[in-house]
N, C-alpha and C positions, 0 to 999 in steps of 0.2 A: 933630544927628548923634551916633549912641555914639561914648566916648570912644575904643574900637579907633579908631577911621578918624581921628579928630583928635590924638591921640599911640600913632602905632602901636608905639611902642617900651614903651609901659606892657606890652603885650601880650606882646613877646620877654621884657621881665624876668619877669615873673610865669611866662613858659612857662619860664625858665634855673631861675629859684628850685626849680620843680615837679622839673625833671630832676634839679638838683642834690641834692633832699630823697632819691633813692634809694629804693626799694621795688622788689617786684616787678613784673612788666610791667603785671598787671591793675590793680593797686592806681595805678598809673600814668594808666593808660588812663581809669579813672574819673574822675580827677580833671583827667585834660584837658577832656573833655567837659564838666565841670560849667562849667570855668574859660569854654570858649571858648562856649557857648548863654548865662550869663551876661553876659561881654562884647561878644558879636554883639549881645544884645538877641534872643535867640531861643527858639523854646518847644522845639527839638528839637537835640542833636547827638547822632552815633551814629557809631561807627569799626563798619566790616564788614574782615575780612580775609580773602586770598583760601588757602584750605589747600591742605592737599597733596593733595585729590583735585580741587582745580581747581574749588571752590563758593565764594560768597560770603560766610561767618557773621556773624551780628552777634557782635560784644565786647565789645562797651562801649556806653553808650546813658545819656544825662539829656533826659527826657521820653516816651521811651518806657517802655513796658512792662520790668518788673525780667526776669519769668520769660520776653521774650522773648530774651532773652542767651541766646547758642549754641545756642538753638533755632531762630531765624530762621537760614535757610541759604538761598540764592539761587545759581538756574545763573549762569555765566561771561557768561549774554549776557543775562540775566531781567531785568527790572524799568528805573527810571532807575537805580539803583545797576551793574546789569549794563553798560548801555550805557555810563558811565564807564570800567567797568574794562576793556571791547571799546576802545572808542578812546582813552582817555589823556590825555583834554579834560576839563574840567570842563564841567559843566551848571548852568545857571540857568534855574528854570520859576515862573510866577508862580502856574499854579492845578496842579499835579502832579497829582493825579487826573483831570484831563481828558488831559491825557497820553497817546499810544496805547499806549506803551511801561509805563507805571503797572502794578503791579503789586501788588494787595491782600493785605497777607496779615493775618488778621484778630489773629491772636495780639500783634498791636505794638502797637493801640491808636491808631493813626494816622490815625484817621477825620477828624479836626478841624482837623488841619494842610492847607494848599494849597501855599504857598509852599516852593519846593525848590531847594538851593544844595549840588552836589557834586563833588569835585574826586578826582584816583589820587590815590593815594598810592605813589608812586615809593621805589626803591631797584633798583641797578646794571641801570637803565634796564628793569627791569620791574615791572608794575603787582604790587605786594602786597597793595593793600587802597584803601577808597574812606569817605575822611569827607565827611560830609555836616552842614548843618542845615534846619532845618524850621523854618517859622512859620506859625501862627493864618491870619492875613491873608494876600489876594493881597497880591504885594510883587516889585516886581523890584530883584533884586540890582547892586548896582552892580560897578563893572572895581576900586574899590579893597576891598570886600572880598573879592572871588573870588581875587584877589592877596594877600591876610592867609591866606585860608583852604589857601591852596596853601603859604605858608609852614609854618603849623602841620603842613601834611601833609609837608611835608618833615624835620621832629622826628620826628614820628611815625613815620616811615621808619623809622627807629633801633630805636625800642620797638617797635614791630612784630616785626622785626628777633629782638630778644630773646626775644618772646614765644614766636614760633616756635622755636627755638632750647630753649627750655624746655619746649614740647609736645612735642616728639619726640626730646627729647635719649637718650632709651632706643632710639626704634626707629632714630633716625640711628643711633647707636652702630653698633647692627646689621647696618644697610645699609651704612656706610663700613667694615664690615669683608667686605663681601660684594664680589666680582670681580662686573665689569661690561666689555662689550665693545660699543663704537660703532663705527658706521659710518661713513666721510666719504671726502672727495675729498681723492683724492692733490693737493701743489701742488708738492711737490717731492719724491723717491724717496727712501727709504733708509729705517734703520731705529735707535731711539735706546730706551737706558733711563734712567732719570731719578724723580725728585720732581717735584711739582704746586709749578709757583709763577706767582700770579697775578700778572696783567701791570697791570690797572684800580685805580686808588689809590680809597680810602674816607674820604671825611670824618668823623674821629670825632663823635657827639655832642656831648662837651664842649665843642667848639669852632664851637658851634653861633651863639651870640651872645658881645655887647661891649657897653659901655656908654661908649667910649671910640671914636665915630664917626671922629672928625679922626684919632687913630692908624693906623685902622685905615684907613682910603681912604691915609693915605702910604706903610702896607704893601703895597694892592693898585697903589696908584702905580709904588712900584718894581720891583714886581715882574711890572708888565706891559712896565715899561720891560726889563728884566732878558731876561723872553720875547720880546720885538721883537729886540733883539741878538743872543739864541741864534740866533733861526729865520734872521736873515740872515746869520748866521757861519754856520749848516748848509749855507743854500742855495752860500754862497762856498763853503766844504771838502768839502762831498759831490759840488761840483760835479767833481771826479776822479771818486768813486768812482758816482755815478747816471747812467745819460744813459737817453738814451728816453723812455720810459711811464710811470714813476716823477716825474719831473721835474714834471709838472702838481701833483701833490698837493704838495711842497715849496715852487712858486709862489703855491700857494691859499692854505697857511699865514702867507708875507707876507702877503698881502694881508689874509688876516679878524687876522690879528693885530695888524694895526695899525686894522681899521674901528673909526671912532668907535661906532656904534650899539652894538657889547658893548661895547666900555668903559662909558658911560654905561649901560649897564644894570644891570654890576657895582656901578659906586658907588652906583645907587640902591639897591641892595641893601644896602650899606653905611651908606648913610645911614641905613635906616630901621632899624637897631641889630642888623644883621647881622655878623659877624665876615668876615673876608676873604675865607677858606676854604667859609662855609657861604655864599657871595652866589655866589663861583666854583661852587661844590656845586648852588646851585639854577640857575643857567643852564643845568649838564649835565643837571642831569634835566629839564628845559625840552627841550633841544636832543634829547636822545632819546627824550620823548614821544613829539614830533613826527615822530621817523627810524625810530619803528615805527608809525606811520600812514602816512607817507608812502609814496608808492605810485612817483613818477616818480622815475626812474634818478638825474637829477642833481641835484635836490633832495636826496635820498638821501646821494648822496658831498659835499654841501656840509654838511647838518647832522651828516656822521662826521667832515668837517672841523673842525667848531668846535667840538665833542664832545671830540674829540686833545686842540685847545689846550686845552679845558679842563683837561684830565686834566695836561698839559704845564705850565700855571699849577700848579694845583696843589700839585705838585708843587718848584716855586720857591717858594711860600709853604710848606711844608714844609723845606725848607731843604736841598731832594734834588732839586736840576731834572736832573741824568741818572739815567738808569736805573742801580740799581745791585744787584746780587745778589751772598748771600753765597754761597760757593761752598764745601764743603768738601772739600778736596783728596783725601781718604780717603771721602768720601761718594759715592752719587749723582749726578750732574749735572744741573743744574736742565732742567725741560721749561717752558715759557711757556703758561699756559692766558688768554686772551683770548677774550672778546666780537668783537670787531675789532681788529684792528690796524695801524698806516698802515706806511709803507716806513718812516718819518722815525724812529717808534721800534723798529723792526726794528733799524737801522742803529745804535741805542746796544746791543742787547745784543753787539755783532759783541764778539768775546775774552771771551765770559763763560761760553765753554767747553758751549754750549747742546745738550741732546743729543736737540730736536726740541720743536717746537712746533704746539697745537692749536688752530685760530680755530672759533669757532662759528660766524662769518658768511663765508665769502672763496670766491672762485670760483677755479677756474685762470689766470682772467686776470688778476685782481687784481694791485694794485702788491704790496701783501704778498707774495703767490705769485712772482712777478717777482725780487725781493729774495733772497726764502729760496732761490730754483734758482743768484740767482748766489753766497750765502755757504754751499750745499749744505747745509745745515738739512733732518732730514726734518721735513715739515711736512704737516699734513692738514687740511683748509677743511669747511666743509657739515657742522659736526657739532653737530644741536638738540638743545636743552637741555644742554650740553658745563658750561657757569659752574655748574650746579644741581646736577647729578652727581660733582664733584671737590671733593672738601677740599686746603685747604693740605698739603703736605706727602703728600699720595697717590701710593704709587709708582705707575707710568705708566710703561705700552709705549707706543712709535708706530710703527707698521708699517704705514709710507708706500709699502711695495710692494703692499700688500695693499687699505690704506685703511679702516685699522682702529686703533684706539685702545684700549688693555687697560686698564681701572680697575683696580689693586688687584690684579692679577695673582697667581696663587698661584705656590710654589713650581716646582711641576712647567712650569708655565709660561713661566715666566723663565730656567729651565735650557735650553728648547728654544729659546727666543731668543736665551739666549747663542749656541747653536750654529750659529742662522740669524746670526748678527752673523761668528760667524769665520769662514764658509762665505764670505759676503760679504767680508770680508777678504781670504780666499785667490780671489773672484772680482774685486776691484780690481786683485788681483796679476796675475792674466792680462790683464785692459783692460793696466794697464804695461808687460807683456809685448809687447805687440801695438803700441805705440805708434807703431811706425818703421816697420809693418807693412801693405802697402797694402788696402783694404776689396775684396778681388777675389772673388768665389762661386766656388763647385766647378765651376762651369761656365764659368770665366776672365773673366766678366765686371767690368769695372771701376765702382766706384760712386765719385764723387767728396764727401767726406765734410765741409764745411765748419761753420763758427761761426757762431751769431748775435752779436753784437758792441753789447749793450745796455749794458756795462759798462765803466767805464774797468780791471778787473782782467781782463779780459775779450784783451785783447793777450796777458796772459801764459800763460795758460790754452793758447792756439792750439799752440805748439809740446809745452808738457805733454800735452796732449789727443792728439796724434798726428791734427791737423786739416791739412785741405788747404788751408786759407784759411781769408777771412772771409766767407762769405755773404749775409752784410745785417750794413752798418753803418748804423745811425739818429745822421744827422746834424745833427736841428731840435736835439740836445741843449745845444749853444752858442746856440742862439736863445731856447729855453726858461727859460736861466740870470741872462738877463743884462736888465736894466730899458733896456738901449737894444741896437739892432743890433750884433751883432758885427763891428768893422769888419773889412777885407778882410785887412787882417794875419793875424789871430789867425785866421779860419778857413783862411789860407795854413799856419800855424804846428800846425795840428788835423790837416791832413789830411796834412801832411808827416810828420808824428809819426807817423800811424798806417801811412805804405807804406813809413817807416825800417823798423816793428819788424817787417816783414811780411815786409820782404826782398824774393824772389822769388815768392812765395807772393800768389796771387792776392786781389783785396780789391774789394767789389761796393760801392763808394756810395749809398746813398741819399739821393736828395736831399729836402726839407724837406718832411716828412709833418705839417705843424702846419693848424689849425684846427680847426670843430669844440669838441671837449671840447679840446683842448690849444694853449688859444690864447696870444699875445705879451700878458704882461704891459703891454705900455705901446700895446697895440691895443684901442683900445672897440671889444665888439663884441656884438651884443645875443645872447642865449641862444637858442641854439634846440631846439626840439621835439624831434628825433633827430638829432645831433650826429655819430655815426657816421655820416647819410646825407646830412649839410650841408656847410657851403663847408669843405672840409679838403682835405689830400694836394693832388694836382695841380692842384684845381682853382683853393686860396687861390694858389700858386704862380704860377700862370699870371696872375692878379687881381692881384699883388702884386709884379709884375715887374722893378722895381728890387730887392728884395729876393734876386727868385729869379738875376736874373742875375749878381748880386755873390757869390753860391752858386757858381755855374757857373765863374764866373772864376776862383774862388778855388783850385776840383778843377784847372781845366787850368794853372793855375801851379805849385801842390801837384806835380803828376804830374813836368813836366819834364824828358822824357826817359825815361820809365817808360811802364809800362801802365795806362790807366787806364781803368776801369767806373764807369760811370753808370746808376743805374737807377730813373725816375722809379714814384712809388708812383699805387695805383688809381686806374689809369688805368683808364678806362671807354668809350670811345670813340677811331678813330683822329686824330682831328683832334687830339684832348688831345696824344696823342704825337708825331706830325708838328709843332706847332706849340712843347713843349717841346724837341726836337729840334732845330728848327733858332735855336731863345735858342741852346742848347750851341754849334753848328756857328760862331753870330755872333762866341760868346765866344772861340773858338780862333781866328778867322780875327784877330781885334783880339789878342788877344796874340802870335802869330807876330808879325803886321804891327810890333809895338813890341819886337820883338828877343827874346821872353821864348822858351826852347825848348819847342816842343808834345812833349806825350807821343807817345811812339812809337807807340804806340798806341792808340785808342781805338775801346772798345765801348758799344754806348747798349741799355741794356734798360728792360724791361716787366713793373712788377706786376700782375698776375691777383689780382687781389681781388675785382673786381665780375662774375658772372655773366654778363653782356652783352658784357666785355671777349674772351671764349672765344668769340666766332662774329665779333670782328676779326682773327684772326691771320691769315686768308688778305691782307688788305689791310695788314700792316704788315710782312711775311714778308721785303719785301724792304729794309726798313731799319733794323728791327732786331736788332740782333744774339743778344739772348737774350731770353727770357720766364722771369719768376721767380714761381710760387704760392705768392701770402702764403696759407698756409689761416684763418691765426687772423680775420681779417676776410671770408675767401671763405666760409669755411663759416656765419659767423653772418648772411652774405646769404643766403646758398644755402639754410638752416632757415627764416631769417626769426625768428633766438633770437637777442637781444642777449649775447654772450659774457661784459658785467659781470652778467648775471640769474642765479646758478644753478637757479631754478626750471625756466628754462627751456633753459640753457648748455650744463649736461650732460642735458640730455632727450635729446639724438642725439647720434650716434655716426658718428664720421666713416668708419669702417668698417661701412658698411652700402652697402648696391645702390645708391640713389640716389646718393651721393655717389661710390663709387668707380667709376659707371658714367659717369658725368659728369668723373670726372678721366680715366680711361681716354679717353674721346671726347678731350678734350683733349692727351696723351699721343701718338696715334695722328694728331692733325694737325698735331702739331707735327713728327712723324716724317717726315709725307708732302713739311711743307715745310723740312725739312732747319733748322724752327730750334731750338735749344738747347732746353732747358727743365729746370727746376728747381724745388724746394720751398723755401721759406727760415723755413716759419712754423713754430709749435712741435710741430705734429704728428709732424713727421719724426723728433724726437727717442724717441719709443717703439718699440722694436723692432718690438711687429707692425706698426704702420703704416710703419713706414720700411720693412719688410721687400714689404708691400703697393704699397706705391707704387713701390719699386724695381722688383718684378715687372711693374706697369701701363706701365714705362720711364720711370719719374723717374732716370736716375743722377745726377743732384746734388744733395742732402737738405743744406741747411743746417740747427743744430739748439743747444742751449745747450751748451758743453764738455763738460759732464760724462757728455753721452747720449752720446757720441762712440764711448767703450770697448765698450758694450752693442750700441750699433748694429754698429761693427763686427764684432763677435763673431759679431751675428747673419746675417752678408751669408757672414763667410769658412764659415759653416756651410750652407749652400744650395744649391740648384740652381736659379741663377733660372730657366731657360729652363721646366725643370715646373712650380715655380710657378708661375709667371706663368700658361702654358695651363690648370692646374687650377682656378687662380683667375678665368679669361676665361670658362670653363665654367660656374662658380657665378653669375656675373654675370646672365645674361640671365631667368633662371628661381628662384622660391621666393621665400617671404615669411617664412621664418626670420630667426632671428637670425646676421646674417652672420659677425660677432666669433667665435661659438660654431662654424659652421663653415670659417671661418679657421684656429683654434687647432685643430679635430681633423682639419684637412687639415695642418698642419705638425706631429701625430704620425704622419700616414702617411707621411710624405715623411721622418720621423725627424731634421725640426729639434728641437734644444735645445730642450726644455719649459719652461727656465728662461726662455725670454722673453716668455713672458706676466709 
């Protein structure tokens, strides 16, 4: 066996020595090749890198062809070299020109070779370039050297790295001085100016190897121990300030933080005369091969999970486990440019004075997005190639109203933003204005204007906001938190708290929307396929009975004497509610019976989330008392778009005919049978749609605080009763774009333009 695979550490020194000896990239590159076809035992290595018009060049080559250096160039998807750099796998092939994928190119000289061993070459999780080797002989490659060859490609990342960096450093020059304007999805409104500073930490080269194994596994020892205590001191302390949809991703991080399998991966990495940093360094680009091949949703958010921690380790080996920016008080204020980003490290930039942030990957539904609406961050998601186009230190607009991100903004530019920033100023002053002010139209109708309540900062908000209540409070957030049941106390003690601060102001419970993707830490529960359409909301509820009922009890002891709403989630059928219903009715009749006082009142409602559920309101008309349209789950039934996909998320538009014909039918039967009904999901929070929906006869729009002022603004400027008829009018007829004649039917009616 060559000596690589029986002291693989001969191989990291001799690669530390080479990095060490300094030269330029090329001069580099050569002499990795010679090193590692040498020590494989191989008649061919060759580094291709991928440019900046997106081909594959040869750069470096021992045993090929001298004169085919930077003349071999290969498309992104050509040859076995292409198909590497397409999926992010390495390849092992024992006869490579039988190959269908094989690609000849006669200038290399390659005729003689069969055997073919080729792996990416990775850096900030995308493929820059593809080494390979070649041999004489059929030959198959074994799992320890493909594992050697992926390390070296992980050095090589580096020099790659520089190489590039040195080919373009005239035309970058150029282009980093040139303004550039992206596109993306708003996740949260407003508008920020600031400097580029990156969120993703980089392992330097230098610190690439060790020759001091035992050191270094007691460095990664401690410092995974280090990580296990931070994430479960998070999940304790952000348990204030998180609840909801957020809470999963904080759970997941216990949990991979403590799986043995990455541990033992790291120290093998370690052992085999890696340094701490670069064993953590190659799991991340392991882990994000994989989470840009990967195609399924929840695969997807578990390999962004263990990606975090790594970035989270990291960073503790670095001797900086919180985020920390320098901020200069007479400067700019920093923007945050990320790949991804989780809630967990949103939540360290909170006080770092942040004046907006861009994620290349995030959807509106996103935990990220979720975060940044409740610390009001303008934030903008869905913007490709975002990491490739910004340098450090780039000044940067975000103009989260628009859904655009300014590179580099010229002069004239940034004067006009200023002006849109104090216009915006003097438009918070009137939402302030308006705060005590009820949301009534020019045509005295009343709109009842509530909170969604995903946040423990989220109470306070309510009376600032000039909110009428709370309109969906997500209660699974105490079950979410805690590695056993919350006993009956403490969720007595949760819900008491929240109708203290509420006063008299109405508050809608939700009861335990968990399963699914957002399942109980200390619940085995096997994964399933689509998790948004599996045992979750009422039906784990219902399944899980002792739980659900110790929920129930806990609201009518909470209430005591008060009002209390109950409102079990997507429901799908009437039996689910009838059968939730009377658990509640059981729970109140046993607590009277033991002396405790029942609430004065109480009301039992109905999420609309499943499309089937809107052809039961005739059969449940007569017992319950409200129906409440989550949209954020009814609309990505109603598409048939998973609302975590943006490919396919923002493809429709909730203002369009099919959906607003279908909430209208619903609207209009609810009217006939005198029951309530109401919005709670986030759509309502944008003036046109809130504006839309109010006209269809939603007056109850639950929505995040901060849409509160705008929404209102836009209702006291109206006339619903013509809306609404001009809008019933546009309904039945045309295959335009609805949004487009929504917006130019509220300049004929001379609403405020400013809400679009």
């Amino acid at each position: 066996m060559p000596e690589t695979y029986s002291a693989p550490r001969l191989l990291m020194n001799r690669l530390r020595q080479m990095m060490a000896a300094g030269g330029d990239a090329e001069e580099r590159l050569a002499k990795v090749v010679k090193l590692v076809a040498g020590t494989m035992v191989a008649d061919v290595c060759s580094i291709y890198l991928r440019t900046a018009d997106n081909m594959l060049e040869l750069v470096a080559t021992e045993g090929l062809r001298a004169e085919a250096v930077t003349r071999t160039r290969l498309h992104p998807d050509e040859g076995l070299v292409g198909q590497i750099a397409v999926s992010a796998q390495p390849l092992a092939i024992q006869d490579a020109p039988r190959h269908p994928a094989f690609s000849y190119r006669p200038e290399t000289g390659e005729d003689p070779y069969h055997a073919f061993l080729g792996v990416p070459i990775l850096r900030n999780g995308r493929v820059t370039g593809v080494l390979t080797v070649q041999n004489r002989t059929e030959r198959a490659y074994g799992e320890d050297e493909i594992e050697t060859l992926q390390t070296i490609a992980m050095v090589l990342a580096e020099v790659l790295a520089n190489l590039i960096e040195t080919r373009k450093a005239a035309e970058a020059d150029e282009q980093n001085g040139r303004p550039n304007t992206l596109g993306g999805r708003s996740l949260c409104g407003g508008i920020g100016i600031g400097r580029a500073v990156f969120h993703d930490p980089v392992v330097p080269a230098a610190k690439f190897f060790s020759s001091d194994s035992e050191g270094e596994s007691e460095r990664l020892s401690k410092a995974l121990e280090q990580l296990r205590v931070s994430v479960d001191a998070m999940v304790a302390i952000d348990a204030g300030a998180l609840m909801g949809e957020p809470r999963e991703v904080l759970e997941t991080y216990r949990l991979l933080a403590h799986d043995p399998a990455w541990t033992d991966r790291l120290l093998e990495g370690v052992q085999g005369g890696l340094t701490a940093e670069a064993a953590v360094d190659r799991a991340r680009r392991e882990h994000r091969a994989r989470l840009e091949s990967a195609t399924d949703a929840y695969l997807r958010e578990r390999l962004f999970d263990l990606e975090d921690l790594d970035n989270r380790l990291l960073r503790i080996l670095g001797g900086t486990e919180k985020i920390k920016l320098e901020v200069n008080p007479e400067g700019p204020p920093p923007v945050i440019i990320a790949r991804r980003l989780g809630p967990a490290d949103l939540l360290e930039y909170r006080g770092s004075g942040l004046a907006g942030i861009l994620i290349e990957e995030a959807s509106v539904s996103s935990h990220a997005a979720i975060v940044a609406r409740a610390l009001e961050i303008p934030t903008l998601g869905n913007l490709p190639g975002l990491t490739t186009l910004v340098e450090e230190g780039d000044p940067i607009i975000v103009d989260a109203e628009e859904g655009q991100a300014h590179l580099r903004a010229d002069d004239a530019l940034k004067a006009a933003y200023a002006d849109r920033i104090a216009l915006r100023s003097e438009r918070q002053a009137v939402y302030r204005a308006m705060r005590d002010l009820p949301a009534v139209s020019l045509d005295g109708q009343r709109i009842q204007l509530m909170v969604n309540a995903g946040l423990a900062l989220d109470l306070d908000t309510v009376e600032d906001a000039g909110a009428d209540g709370i309109g969906l409070f997500r209660t699974e957030f105490q079950f979410l938190v805690s590695e056993t049941l919350p006993p009956l106390g403490e969720q007595i003690s949760l819900y008491t708290e929240v109708l203290d601060k509420l006063g008299t102001k109405p508050v809608i419970f939700r009861t335990v929307d968990l399963g699914g993707d957002k399942m109980l830490p200390n619940l085995n529960q096997a994964r399933e396929e689509n998790p948004a359409l599996g045992w979750r909301s009422i039906r784990f509820a219902l399944d899980t009975r002792g739980l659900f009922r110790r929920q129930l009890r806990a609201l009518v002891r909470a209430a005591s004497g008060r009002e209390l709403r109950v409102m079990f989630p997507m429901v799908t059928i009437p039996e689910e509610f009838f059968e939730a219903k009377a658990l509640l009715m059981q729970e109140l009749e046993w607590s009277t019976a033991r002396g405790f006082v029942p609430p004065e009142t109480l009301k039992v409602g109905a999420m609309l989330e499943a499309p089937s559920f809107a052809y039961c309101l005739t059969e449940i008309a007569g017992e319950a008392d409200f129906v409440s349209v989550g949209t954020n789950d009814l609309m990505q039934f109603f598409f048939a778009a998973d609302r975590m996909t943006p490919k396919v998320s923002e493809r429709y538009d909730m203002v369009s005919r099919p959906a607003m014909r279908f909430l209208a039918e619903v609207a209009e039967t609810c009217r006939k049978l005198d029951l309530p009904i109401s919005i709670c999901g986030e759509a309502s929070g944008d003036p046109v749609q809130a504006l839309c929906l109010a006209a269809l006869g939603f007056h109850t729009l639950s929505m995040p605080a901060a849409q509160i002022g705008p929404v209102k603004k836009a209702i006291r400027s109206v006339h619903l009763a013509r809306l609404g008829h001009a809008l019933c009018t546009l309904l039945p007829t045309g295959h335009g774009d609805l949004r487009k004649e929504v917006l130019a039917l509220f300049d004929d009616l001379g609403v405020d333009a400013s809400l679009n």
